[in-house]
C-alpha positions in Angstrom: 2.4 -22.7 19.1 1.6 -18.8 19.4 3.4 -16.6 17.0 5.6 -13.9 18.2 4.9 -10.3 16.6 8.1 -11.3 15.0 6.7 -13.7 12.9 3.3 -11.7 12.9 5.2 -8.8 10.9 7.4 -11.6 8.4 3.6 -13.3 7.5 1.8 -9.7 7.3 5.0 -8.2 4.8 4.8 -11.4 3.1 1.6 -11.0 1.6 2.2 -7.4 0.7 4.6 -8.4 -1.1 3.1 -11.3 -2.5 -0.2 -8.9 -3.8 2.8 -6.6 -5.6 4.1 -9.4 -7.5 1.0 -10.4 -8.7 0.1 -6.8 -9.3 -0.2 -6.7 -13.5 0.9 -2.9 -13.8 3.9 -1.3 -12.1 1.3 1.5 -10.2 -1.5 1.6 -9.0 -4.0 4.2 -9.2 -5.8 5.9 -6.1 -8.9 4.2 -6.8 -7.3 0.7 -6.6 -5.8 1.0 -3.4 -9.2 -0.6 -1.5 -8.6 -3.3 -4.4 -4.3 -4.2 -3.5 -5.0 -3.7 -0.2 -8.2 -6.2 0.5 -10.1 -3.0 1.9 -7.9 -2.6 4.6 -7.2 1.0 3.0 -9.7 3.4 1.3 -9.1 5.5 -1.7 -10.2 8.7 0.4 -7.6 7.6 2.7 -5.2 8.1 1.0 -6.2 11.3 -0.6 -6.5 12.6 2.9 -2.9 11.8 3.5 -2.1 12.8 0.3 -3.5 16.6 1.3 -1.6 16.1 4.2 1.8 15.8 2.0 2.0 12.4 4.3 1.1 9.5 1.6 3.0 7.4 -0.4 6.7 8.5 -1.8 7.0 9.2 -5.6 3.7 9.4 -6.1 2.2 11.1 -9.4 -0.5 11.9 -11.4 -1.6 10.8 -15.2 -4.6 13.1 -16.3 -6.5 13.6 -13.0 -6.0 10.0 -11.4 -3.0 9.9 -8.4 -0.8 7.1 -8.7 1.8 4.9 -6.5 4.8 3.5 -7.5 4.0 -0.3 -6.2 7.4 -0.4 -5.1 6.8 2.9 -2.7 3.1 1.6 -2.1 5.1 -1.3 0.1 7.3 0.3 1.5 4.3 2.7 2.6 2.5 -0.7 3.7 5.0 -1.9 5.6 6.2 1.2 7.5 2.5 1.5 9.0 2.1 -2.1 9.6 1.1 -2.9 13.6 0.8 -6.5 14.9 
């Protein structure tokens, strides 16, 4: 049985969310994101979106280290997932 892009998108936003739950902190730092996202993003990715003022929403800084909301880092996932 081939699955539709339908159930492509449920299974792909299912594991998102599953890696957040499992997530220990409620951030997660820039440097991380290769780490949440099982490389599919880079760190300098996102800093270049960042620049762009087109990252993640809510996003702020402790010391010199950018963080994500893990909450917004989904939503961020999910609204630039393709299948």
């Amino acid at each position: 049985m081939k699955n539709t892009a339908q159930q492509k998108r449920e299974a792909a936003i299912g594991v998102i969310k599953e890696s957040a739950r499992r997530w220990s902190a409620g951030y997660i730092v820039r440097d991380q994101i290769a780490e949440f996202t099982g490389g599919a993003y880079s760190s300098r990715y996102f800093a270049n979106l960042d620049s762009r003022r087109e990252g993640v929403q809510n996003s702020f800084k402790v010391g010199r280290r950018q963080c994500y909301p893990v909450e917004s880092l989904v939503r961020f996932l999910i609204s630039r997932l393709e299948v």
